[in-house]
C-alpha positions as MATLAB code, in Angstrom:
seq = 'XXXXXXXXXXXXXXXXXXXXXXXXXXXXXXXXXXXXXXXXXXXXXXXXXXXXXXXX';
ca = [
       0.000    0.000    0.000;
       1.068    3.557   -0.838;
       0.660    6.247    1.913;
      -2.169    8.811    0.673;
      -3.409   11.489    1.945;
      -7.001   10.355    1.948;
      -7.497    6.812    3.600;
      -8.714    4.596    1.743;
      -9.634    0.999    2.410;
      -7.601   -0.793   -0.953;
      -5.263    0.254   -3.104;
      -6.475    1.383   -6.494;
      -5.098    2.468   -9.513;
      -5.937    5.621  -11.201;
      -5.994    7.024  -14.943;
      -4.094    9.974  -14.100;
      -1.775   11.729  -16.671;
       2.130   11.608  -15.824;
       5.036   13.323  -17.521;
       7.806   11.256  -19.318;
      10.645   12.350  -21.490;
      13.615   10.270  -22.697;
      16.499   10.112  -24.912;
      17.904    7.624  -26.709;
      16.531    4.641  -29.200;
      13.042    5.079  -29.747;
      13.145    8.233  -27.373;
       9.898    9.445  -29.878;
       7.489    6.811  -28.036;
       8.235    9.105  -24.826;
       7.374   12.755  -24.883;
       4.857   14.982  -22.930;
       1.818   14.080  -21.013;
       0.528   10.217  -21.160;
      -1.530    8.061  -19.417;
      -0.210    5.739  -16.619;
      -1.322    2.911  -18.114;
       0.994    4.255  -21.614;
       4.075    4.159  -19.478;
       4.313   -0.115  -19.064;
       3.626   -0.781  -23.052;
       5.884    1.439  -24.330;
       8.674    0.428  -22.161;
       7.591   -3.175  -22.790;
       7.627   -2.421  -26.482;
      11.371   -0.287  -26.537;
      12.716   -3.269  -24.488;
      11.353   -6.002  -27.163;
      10.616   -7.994  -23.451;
       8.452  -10.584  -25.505;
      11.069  -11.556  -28.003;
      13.637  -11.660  -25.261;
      11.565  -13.344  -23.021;
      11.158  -15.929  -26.011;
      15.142  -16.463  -26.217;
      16.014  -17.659  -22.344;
];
């Protein structure tokens, strides 16, 4: 659980935008104001994690 300022009974999860910039390969996928939810496929895709997961 992550401390919050209003109690709450469960975690949740919300749809909040974030900032992210990078630099680097594929640096364009990152830029500005995304959703949350954005933040785990593009990493996911810029790290080709299924084809490497598919090699070990």
């Amino acid at each position: 659980m992550q401390p919050s300022l209003v109690p709450m009974g469960s975690e949740t999860h919300s749809g909040q935008d974030v900032g992210i910039y990078a630099s680097g390969p594929k640096a364009y996928l990152f830029g500005g104001v995304v959703e949350q939810n954005y933040i785990f496929h593009v990493m996911e895709h810029a790290l080709d994690l299924p084809n490497r997961a598919d090699a070990m």
